[in-house]
C-alpha positions in Angstrom: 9.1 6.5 32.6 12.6 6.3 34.0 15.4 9.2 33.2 16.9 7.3 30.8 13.5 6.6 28.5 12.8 10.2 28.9 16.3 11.1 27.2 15.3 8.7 24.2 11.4 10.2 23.8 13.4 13.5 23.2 15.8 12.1 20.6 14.4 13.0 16.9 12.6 10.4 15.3 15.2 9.8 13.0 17.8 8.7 15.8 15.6 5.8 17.1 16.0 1.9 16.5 12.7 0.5 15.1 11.9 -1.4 18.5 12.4 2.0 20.0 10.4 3.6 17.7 7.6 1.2 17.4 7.4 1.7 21.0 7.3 5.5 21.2 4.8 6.3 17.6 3.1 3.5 17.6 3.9 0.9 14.7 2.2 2.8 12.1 5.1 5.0 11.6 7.3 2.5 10.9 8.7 2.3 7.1 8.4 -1.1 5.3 11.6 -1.4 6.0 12.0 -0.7 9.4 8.9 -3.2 9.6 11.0 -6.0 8.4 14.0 -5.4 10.3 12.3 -6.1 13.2 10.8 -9.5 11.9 13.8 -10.2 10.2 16.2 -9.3 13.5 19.2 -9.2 12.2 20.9 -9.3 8.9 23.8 -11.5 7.0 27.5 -11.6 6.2 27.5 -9.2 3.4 24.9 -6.5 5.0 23.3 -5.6 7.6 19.4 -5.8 8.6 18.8 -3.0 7.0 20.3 -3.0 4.1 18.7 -7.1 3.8 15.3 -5.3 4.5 15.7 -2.4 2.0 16.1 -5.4 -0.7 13.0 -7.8 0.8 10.6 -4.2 0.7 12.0 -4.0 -3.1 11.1 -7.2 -3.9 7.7 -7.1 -2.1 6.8 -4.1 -4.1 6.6 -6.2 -7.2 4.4 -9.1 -6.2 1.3 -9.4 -6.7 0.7 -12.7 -4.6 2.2 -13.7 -1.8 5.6 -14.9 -2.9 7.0 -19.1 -2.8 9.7 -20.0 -0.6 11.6 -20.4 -3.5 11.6 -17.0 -4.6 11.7 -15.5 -1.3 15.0 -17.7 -1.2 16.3 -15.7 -4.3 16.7 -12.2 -2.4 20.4 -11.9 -1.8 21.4 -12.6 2.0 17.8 -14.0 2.7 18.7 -17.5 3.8 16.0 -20.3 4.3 14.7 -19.4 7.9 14.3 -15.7 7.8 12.8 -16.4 4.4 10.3 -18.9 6.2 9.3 -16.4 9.2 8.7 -13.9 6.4 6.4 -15.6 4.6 4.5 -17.4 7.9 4.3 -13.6 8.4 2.6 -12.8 5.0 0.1 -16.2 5.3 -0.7 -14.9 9.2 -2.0 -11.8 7.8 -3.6 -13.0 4.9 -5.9 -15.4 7.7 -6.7 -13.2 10.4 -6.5 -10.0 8.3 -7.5 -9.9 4.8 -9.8 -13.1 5.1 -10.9 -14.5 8.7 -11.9 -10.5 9.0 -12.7 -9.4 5.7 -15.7 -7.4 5.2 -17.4 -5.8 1.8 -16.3 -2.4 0.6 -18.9 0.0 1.0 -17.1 3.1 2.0 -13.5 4.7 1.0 -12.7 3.5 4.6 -13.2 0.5 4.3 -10.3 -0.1 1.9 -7.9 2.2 3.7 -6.5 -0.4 5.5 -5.1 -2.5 3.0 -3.1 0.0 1.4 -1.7 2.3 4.8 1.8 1.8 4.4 1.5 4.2 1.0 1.6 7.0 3.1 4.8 7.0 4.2 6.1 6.3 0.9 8.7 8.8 -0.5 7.4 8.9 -4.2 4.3 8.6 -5.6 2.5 4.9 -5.7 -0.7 4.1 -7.9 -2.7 1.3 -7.0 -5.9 -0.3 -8.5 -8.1 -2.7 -6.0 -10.4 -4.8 -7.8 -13.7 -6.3 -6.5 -16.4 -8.6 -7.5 -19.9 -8.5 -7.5 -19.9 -8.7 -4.2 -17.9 -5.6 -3.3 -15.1 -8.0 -1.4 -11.4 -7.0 -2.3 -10.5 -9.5 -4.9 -6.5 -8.4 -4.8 -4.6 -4.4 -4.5 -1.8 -4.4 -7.6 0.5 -1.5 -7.6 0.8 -0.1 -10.7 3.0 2.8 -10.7 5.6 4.0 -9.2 6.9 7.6 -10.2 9.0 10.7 -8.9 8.2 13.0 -5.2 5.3 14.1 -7.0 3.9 12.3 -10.8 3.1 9.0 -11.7 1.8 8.3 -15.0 -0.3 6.1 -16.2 -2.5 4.6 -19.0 -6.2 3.4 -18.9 -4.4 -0.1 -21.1 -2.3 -0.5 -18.1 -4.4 0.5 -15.2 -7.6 -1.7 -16.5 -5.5 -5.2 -17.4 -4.9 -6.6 -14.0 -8.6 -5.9 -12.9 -9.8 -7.7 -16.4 -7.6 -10.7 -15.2 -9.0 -10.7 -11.9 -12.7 -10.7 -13.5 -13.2 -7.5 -11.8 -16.6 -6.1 -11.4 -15.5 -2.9 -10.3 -12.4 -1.2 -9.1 -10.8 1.5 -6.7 -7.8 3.8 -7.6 -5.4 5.0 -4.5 -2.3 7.2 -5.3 -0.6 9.0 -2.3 1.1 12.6 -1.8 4.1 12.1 -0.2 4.4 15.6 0.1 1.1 15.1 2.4 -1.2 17.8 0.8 -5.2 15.9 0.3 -5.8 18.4 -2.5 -6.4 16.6 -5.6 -3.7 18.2 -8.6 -4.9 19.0 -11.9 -3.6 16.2 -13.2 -4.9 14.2 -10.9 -8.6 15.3 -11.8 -7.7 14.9 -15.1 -6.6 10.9 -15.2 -9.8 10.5 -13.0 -12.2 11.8 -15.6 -10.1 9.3 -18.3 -10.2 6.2 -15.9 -13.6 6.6 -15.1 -14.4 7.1 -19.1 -12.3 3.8 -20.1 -14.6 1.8 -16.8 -17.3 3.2 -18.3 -16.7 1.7 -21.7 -15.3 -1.4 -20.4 -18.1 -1.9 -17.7 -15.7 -1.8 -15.2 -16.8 1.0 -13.1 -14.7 3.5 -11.3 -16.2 3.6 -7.7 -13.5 5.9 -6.4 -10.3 7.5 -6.6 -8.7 8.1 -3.2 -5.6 10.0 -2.6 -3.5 9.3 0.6 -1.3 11.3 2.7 0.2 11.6 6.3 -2.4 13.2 7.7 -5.7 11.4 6.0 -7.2 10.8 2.7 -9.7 12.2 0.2 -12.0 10.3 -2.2 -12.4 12.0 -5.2 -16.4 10.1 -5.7 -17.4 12.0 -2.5 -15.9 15.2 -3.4 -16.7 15.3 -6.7 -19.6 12.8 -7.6 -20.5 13.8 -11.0 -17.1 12.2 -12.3 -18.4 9.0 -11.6 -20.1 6.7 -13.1 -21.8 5.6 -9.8 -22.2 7.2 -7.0 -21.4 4.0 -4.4 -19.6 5.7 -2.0 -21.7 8.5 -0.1 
């Protein structure tokens, strides 16, 4: 390492381009954003990369599916070919990620992956991850989004998208970003009600995971007797 990368590995984080950063910490603590300003390379005549990236992650946050051309097109500043290399991006990862590779979900771990980025998120996300009888990953949907540290929700809403997918089960993830694993009050609480409304809808709970910076915690091996099955040991 030459004198002038050693100056730059000293700089705080916070000083470093996301090249730069991906290059010193790893890609993993890169924000969405930062994530798609180096895919995306540079910005357009009315805002910068950044700014064009802060309003792609936005819009990203909403879908469900990967988006059309067409609506990718629809994101102020996004012109035709950066919206193209975003979504041969999305349809890359889709084949050698989350099918080419995809495995059943036996453990918390084994869903970790699809939903990593939450950990660096600055308010609190709630997901549900639906599966079928199988135990493969039918699709994540966010359903939340709150303040630094609530996000509430209600078993009408958290159950609907997993009945349209003709779940057979689902997962709940929700992260701290304050990093703490320890599940809140509240948090045990909505876990005993979701698992309750599963129960009556035959859509089991099989876990309730809580992410932060430095790991996770599923609730179904720390606390077993919540749920209705014990899947994940």
């Amino acid at each position: 390492m030459n004198h002038n990368q050693v100056a730059l590995f000293n700089l705080p984080e916070f000083h470093l381009m996301p090249r730069e950063k991906l290059e010193y910490s790893g890609v993993s603590a890169l924000s969405n954003e930062e994530l798609l300003a180096i895919i995306l390379g540079s910005g357009c005549h009315d805002c910068d990369v950044f700014e064009l990236s802060r309003r792609l992650a936005q819009f990203l946050s909403t879908e469900t599916s990967v988006p059309s051309l067409e609506r990718l097109r629809s994101i102020r500043g996004l012109g035709k070919v950066k919206a193209s290399q975003i979504l041969a991006c999305l349809e890359l990862s889709g084949r050698f990620i989350l099918s080419d590779k995809a495995i059943p979900v036996s453990t918390p771990e084994d869903v970790l992956s699809r939903v990593a980025y939450m950990k660096y998120e600055p308010q609190e996300h709630l997901v549900v991850v639906s599966l079928n009888s199988a135990n493969y990953v039918i699709r994540v949907h966010e359903l939340t989004t709150g303040l630094v540290n609530q996000t509430p929700v209600h078993p009408r809403e958290a159950f609907a998208l997993a009945i349209e997918d003709r779940a057979v089960s689902v997962i709940f993830i929700h992260n701290h970003p304050s990093g703490s694993l320890e599940p809140s009050p509240e948090d045990m609480s909505i876990t005993r009600v979701l698992c309750a409304s599963g129960k009556i809808l035959q859509i089991p709970v099989l876990d309730h995971i809580i992410i932060g910076k430095s790991g996770f915690t599923s609730l179904c091996r720390r606390y077993p007797e919540i749920f209705e099955s014990t899947f994940f040991k």
